[in-house]
C-alpha positions as a Markdown table, in Angstrom:
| # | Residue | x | y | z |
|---|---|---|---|---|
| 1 | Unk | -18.2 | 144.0 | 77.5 |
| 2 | Unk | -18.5 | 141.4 | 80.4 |
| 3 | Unk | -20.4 | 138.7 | 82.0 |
| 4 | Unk | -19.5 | 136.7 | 84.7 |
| 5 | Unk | -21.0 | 136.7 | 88.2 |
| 6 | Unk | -22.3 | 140.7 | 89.0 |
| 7 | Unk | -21.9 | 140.1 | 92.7 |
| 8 | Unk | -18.0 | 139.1 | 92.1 |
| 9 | Unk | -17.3 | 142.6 | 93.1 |
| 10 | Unk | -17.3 | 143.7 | 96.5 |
| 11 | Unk | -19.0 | 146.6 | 97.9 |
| 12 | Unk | -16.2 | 149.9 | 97.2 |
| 13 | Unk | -18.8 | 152.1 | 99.6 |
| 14 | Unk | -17.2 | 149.3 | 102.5 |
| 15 | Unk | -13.7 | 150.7 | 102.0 |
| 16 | Unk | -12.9 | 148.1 | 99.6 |
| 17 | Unk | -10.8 | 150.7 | 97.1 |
| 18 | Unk | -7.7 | 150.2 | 95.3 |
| 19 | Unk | -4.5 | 151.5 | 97.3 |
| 20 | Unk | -3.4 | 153.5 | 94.4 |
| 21 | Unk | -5.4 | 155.4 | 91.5 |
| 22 | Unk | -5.6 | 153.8 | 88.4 |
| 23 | Unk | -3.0 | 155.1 | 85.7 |
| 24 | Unk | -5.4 | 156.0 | 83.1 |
| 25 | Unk | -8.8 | 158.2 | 83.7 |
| 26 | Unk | -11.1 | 155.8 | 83.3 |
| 27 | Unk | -14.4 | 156.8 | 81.7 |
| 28 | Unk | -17.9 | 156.1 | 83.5 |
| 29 | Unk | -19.0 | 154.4 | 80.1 |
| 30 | Unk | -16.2 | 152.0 | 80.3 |
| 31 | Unk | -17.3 | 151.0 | 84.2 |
| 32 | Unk | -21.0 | 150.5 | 83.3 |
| 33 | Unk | -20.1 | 148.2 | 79.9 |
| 34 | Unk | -17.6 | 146.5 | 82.3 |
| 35 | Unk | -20.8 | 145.2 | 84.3 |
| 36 | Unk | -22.8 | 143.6 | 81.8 |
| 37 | Unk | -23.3 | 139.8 | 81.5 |
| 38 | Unk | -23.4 | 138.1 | 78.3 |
| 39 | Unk | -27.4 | 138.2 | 78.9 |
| 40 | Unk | -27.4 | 142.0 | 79.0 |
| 41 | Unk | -27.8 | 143.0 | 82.1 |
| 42 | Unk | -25.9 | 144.5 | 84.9 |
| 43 | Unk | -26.7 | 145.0 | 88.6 |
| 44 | Unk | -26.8 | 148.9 | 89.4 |
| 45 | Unk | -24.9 | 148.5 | 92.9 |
| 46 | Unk | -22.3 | 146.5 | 90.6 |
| 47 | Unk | -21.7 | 149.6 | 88.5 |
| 48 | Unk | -21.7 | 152.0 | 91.1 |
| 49 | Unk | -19.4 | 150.0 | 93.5 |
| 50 | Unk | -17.1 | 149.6 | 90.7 |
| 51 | Unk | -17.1 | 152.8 | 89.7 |
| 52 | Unk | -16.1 | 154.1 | 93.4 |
| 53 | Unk | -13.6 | 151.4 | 93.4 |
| 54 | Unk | -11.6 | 153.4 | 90.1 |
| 55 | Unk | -12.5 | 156.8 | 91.6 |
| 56 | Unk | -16.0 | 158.2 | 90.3 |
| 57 | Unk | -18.1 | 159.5 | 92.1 |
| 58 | Unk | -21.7 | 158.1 | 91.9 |
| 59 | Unk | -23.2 | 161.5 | 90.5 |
| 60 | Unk | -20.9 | 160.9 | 87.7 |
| 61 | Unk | -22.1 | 157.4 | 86.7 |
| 62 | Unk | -25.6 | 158.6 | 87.4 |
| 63 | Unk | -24.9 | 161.2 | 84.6 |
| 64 | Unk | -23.3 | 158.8 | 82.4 |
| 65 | Unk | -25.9 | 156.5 | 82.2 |
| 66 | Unk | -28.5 | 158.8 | 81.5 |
| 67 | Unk | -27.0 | 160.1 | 78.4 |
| 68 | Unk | -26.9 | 156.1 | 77.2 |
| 69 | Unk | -30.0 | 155.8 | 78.2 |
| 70 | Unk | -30.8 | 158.9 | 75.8 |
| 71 | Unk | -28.9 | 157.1 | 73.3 |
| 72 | Unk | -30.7 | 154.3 | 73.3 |
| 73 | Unk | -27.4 | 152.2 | 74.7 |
| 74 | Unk | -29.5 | 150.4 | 78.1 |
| 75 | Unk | -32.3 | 150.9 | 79.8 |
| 76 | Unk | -32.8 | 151.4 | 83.9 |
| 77 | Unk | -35.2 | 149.2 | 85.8 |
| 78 | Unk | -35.7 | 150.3 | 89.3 |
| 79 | Unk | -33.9 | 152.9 | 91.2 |
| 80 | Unk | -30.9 | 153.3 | 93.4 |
| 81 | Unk | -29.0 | 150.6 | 94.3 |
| 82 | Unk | -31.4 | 148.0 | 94.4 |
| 83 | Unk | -32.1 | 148.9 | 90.5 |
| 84 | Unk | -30.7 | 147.2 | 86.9 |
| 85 | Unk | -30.0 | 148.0 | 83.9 |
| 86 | Unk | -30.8 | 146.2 | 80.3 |
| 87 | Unk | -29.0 | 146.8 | 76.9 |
| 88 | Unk | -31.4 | 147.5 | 74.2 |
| 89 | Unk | -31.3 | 146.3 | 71.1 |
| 90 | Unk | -29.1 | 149.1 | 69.3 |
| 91 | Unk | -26.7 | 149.0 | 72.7 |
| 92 | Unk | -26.4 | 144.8 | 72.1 |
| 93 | Unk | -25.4 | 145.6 | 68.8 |
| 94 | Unk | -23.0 | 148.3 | 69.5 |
| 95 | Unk | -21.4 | 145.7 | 72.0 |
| 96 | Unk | -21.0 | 143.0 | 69.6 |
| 97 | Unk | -19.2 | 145.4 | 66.9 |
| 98 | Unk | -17.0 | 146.1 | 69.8 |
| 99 | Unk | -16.2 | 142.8 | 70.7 |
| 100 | Unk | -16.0 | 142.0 | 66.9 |
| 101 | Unk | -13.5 | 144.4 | 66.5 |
| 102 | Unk | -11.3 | 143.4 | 69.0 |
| 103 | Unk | -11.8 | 139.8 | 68.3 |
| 104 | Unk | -10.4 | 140.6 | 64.9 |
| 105 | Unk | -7.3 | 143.1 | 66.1 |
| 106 | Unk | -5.9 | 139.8 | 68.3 |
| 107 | Unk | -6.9 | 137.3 | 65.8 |
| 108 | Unk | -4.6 | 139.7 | 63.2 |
| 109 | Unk | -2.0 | 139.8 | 65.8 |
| 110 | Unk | -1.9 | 136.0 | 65.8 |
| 111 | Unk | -1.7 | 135.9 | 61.7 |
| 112 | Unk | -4.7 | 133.8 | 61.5 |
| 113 | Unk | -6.4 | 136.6 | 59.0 |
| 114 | Unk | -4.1 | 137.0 | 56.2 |
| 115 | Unk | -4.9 | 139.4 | 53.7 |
| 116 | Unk | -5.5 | 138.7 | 49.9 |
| 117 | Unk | -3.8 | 141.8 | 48.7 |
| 118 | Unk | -7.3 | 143.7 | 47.6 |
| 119 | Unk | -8.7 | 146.6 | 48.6 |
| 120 | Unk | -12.7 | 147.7 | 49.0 |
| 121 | Unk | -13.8 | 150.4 | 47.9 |
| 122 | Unk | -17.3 | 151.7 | 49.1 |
| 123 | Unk | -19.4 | 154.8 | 47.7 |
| 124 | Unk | -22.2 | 156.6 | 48.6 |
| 125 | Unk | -24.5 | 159.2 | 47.4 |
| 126 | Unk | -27.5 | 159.8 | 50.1 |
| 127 | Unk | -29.7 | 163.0 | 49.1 |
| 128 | Unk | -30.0 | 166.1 | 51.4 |
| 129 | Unk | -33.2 | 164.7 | 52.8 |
| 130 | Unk | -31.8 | 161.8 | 54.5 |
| 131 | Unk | -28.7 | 163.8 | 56.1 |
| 132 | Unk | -28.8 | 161.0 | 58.9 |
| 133 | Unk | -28.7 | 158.3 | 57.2 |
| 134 | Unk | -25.6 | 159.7 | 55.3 |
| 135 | Unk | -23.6 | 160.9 | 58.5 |
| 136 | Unk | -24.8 | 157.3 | 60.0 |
| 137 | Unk | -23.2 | 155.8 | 57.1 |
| 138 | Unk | -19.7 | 157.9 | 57.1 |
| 139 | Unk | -19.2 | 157.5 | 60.7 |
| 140 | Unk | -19.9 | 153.9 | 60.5 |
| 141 | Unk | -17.1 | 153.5 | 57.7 |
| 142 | Unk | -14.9 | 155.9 | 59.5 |
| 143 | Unk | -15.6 | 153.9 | 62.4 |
| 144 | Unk | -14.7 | 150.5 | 60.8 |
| 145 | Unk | -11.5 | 151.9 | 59.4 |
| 146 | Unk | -11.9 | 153.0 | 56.3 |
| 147 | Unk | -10.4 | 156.1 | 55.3 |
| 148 | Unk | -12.2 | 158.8 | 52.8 |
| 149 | Unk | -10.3 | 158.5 | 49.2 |
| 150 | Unk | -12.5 | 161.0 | 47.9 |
| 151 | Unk | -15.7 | 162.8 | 48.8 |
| 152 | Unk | -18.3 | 160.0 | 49.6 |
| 153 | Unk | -15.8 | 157.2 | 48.4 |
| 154 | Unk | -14.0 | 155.3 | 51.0 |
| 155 | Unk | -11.1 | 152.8 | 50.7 |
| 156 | Unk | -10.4 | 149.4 | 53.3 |
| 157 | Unk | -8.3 | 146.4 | 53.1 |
| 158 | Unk | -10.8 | 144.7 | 54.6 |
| 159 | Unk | -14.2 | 143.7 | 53.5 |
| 160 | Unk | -16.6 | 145.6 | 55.6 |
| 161 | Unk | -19.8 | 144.1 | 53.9 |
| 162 | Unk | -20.5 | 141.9 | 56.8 |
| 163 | Unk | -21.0 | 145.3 | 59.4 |
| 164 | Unk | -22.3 | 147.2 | 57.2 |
| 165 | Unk | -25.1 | 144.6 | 56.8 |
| 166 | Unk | -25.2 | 144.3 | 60.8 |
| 167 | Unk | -25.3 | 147.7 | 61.5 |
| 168 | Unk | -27.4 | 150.1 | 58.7 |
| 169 | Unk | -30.9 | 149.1 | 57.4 |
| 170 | Unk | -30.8 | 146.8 | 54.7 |
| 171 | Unk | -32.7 | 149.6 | 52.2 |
| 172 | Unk | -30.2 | 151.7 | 52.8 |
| 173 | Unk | -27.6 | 150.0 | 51.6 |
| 174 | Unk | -29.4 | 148.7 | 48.7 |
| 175 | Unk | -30.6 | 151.9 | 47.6 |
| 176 | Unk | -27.5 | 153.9 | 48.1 |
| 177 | Unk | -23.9 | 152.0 | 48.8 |
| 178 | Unk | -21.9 | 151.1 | 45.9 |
| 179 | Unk | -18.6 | 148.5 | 46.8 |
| 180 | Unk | -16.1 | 147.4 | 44.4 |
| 181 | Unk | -12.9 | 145.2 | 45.0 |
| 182 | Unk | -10.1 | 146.6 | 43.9 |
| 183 | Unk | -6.9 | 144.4 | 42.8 |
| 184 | Unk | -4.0 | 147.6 | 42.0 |
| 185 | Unk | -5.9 | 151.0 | 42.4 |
| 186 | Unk | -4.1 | 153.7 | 41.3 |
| 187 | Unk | -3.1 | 156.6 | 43.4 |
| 188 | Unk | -1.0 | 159.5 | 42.5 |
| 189 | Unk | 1.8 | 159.3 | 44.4 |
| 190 | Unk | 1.6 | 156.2 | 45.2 |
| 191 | Unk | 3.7 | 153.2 | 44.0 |
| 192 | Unk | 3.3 | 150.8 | 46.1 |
| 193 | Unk | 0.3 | 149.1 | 48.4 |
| 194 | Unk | 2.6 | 150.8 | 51.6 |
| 195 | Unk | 2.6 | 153.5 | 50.0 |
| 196 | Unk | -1.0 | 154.2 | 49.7 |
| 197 | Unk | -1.5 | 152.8 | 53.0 |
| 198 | Unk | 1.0 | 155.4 | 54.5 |
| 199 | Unk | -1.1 | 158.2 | 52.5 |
| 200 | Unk | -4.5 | 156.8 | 53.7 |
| 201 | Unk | -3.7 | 156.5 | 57.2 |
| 202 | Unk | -0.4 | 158.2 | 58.2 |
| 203 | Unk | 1.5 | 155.8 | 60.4 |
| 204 | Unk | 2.9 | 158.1 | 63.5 |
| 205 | Unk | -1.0 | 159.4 | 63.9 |
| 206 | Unk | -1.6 | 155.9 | 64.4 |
| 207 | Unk | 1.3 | 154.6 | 66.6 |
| 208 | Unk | 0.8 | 157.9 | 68.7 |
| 209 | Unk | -2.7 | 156.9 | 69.4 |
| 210 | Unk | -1.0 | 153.9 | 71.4 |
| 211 | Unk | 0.6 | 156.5 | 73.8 |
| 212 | Unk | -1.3 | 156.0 | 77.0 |
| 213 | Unk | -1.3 | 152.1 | 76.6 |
| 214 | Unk | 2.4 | 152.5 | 76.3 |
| 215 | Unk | 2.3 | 154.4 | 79.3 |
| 216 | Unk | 0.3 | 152.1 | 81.2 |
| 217 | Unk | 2.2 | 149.1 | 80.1 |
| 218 | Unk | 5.1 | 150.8 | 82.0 |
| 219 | Unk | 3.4 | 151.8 | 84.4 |
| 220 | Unk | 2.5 | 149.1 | 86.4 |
| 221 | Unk | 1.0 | 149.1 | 90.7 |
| 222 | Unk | 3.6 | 149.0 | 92.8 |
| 223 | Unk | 2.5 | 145.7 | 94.0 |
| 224 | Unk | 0.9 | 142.7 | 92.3 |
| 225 | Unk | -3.2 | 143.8 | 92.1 |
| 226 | Unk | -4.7 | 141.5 | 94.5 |
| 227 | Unk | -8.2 | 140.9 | 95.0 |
| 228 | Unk | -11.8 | 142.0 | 93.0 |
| 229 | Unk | -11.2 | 145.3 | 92.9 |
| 230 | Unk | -7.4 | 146.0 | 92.4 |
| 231 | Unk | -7.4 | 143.6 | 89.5 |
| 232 | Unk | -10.6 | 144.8 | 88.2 |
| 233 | Unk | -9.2 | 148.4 | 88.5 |
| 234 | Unk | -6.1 | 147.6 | 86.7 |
| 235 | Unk | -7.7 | 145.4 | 84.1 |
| 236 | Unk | -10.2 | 149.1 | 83.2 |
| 237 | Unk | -7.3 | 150.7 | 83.2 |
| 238 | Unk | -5.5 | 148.9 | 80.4 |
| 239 | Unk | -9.0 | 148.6 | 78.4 |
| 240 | Unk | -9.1 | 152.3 | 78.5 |
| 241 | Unk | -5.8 | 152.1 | 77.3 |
| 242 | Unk | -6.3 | 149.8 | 74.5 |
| 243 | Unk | -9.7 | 151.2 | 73.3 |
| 244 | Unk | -7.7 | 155.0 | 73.1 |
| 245 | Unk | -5.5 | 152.8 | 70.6 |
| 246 | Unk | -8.3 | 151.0 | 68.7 |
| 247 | Unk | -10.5 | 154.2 | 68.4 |
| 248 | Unk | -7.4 | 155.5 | 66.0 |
| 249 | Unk | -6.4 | 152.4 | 64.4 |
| 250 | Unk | -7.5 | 150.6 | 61.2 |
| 251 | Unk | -5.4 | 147.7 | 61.5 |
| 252 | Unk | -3.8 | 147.1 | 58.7 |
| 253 | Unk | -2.4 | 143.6 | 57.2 |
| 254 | Unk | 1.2 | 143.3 | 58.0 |
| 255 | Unk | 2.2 | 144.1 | 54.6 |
| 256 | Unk | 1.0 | 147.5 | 54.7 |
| 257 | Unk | 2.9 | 148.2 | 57.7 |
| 258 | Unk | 6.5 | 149.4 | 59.0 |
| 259 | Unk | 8.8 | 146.9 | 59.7 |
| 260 | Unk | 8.6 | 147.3 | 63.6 |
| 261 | Unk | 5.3 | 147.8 | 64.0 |
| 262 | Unk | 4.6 | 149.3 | 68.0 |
| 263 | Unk | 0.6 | 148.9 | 68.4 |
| 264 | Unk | 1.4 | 145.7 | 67.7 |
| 265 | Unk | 3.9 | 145.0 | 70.1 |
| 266 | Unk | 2.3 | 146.9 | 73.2 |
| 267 | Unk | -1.1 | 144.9 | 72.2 |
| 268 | Unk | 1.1 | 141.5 | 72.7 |
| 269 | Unk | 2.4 | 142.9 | 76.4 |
| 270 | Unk | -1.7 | 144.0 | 76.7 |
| 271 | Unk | -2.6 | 140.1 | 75.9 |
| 272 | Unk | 0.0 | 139.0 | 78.7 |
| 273 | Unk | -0.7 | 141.1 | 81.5 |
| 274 | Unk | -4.6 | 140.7 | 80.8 |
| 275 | Unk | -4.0 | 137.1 | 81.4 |
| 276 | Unk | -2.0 | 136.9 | 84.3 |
| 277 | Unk | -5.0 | 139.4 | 85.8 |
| 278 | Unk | -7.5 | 136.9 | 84.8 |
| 279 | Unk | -5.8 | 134.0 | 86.2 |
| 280 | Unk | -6.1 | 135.5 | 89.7 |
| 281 | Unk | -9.8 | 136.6 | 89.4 |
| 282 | Unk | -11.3 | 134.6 | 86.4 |
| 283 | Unk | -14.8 | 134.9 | 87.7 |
| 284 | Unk | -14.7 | 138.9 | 87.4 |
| 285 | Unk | -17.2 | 139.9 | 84.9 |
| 286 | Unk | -14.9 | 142.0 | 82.9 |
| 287 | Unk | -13.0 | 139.1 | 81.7 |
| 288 | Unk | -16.0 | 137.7 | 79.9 |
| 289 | Unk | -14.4 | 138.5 | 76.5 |
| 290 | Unk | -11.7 | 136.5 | 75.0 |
| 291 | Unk | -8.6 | 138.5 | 74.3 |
């Protein structure tokens, strides 16, 4: 997410594009969230301008916002250019899970969450009649990282408790989530921790998920970005990158990992180019979030 000045960008419909495409396709979804300010709210000729700047067409973002709007992600106040758009309630939240999560992936990096060596263990048993609150619930832990032990039971590291809490109705949980910590669970086949981290989350599914920031990484313009929109283009081009990573990637503690760990070394080299792009255009609103 972002939030700096929305006018930082210049107008892409002037000529203003990038002298080279972007190495990544990058989504419409990731150009709109790009324009927000920490308030909320994004200007529509930001979105579209940046989203001409990285080589999508204004139908396209037109299309994309409409399906957030019909997910309940932002709202649309006026039309056209001279329009803006608002994050609802459920989109804030959505964003701050997002910045949560990669908060925690570079704090982890930097060995300032060490693990206590337990595991969490959450259940659930939702009846038939509540089939959306149930899916909500496995998509949610899916989506935090936890990985399905058996059917309805689901095993983390980490303790999930406080997104869980920020992200399903209180009742719910109440009524129908049951968490236990776990000090040495037993697993057949598996003797070690590393072992049933490698059996819960296979590690080359994982490190494969890293393959287009990899290949962005290495991939670098030609010439140094220069400018709002080069740098802006480049900078949505290794969040793409990064996010393809994330979205597979339940970041494990370091002791549950190989040795030589990639994600973890391509989300250093993310953390260094992503600061020499921000030095030459702090203002940009899509370095409003700390990496």
């Amino acid at each position: 997410m972002s939030g700096a000045d929305p006018g930082a960008l210049p107008d892409a419909a002037s000529g203003a594009l990038p002298a080279a495409a972007p190495p990544v396709a990058i989504s419409p979804r990731t150009v709109i969230e790009a324009c927000f300010s920490s308030e909320g709210r994004a200007e529509l000729d930001t979105v579209y301008d940046l989203g001409l700047a990285v080589g999508l067409p204004e139908q396209t973002v037109r299309l994309a916002l409409r399906r957030m709007q019909g997910e309940r992600i932002l709202e649309q106040h006026g039309r056209g250019r001279a329009g803006h758009l608002l994050l609802t309630e459920h989109g804030g939240q959505r964003a701050d899970r997002e910045l949560a999560l990669l908060g925690f992936a570079f704090a982890q990096d930097r060995g300032e969450v060490p693990w206590d060596g337990r595991w969490r263990m959450y259940g659930f048993s939702v009846p038939e009649r509540q089939r959306a609150e149930r899916d909500g619930l496995r998509k949610l832990l899916l989506a935090l990282g936890a990985a399905p032990l058996l059917p309805g039971v689901y095993v983390s590291p980490h303790d999930l408790g406080v997104e869980l809490r920020r992200s399903v109705p209180g009742e719910t949980l109440d009524r129908y989530l049951i968490s236990a910590v776990l000090a040495e669970p037993s697993v057949p086949g598996c003797e070690t921790p590393r072992d049933l981290a490698e059996h819960l989350w296979p590690a080359g599914g994982i490190d494969a998920a890293y393959g287009t920031l990899a290949a962005v990484l290495a991939d670098p313009p030609s010439t140094e970005p220069r400018g709002p929109v080069a740098v802006t283009a480049r900078a949505l081009a290794l969040l793409e990158a990064l996010d393809a990573g994330l979205r597979e990637d339940p970041l494990l503690p370091a002791e549950l990992l190989p040795g030589e760990w990639r994600p973890l070394r391509l989300r250093r080299e993310f953390v260094v180019e992503w600061e020499q792009l921000r030095s030459r255009e702090p203002g940009l609103p899509v370095f409003d979030w700390g990496a």
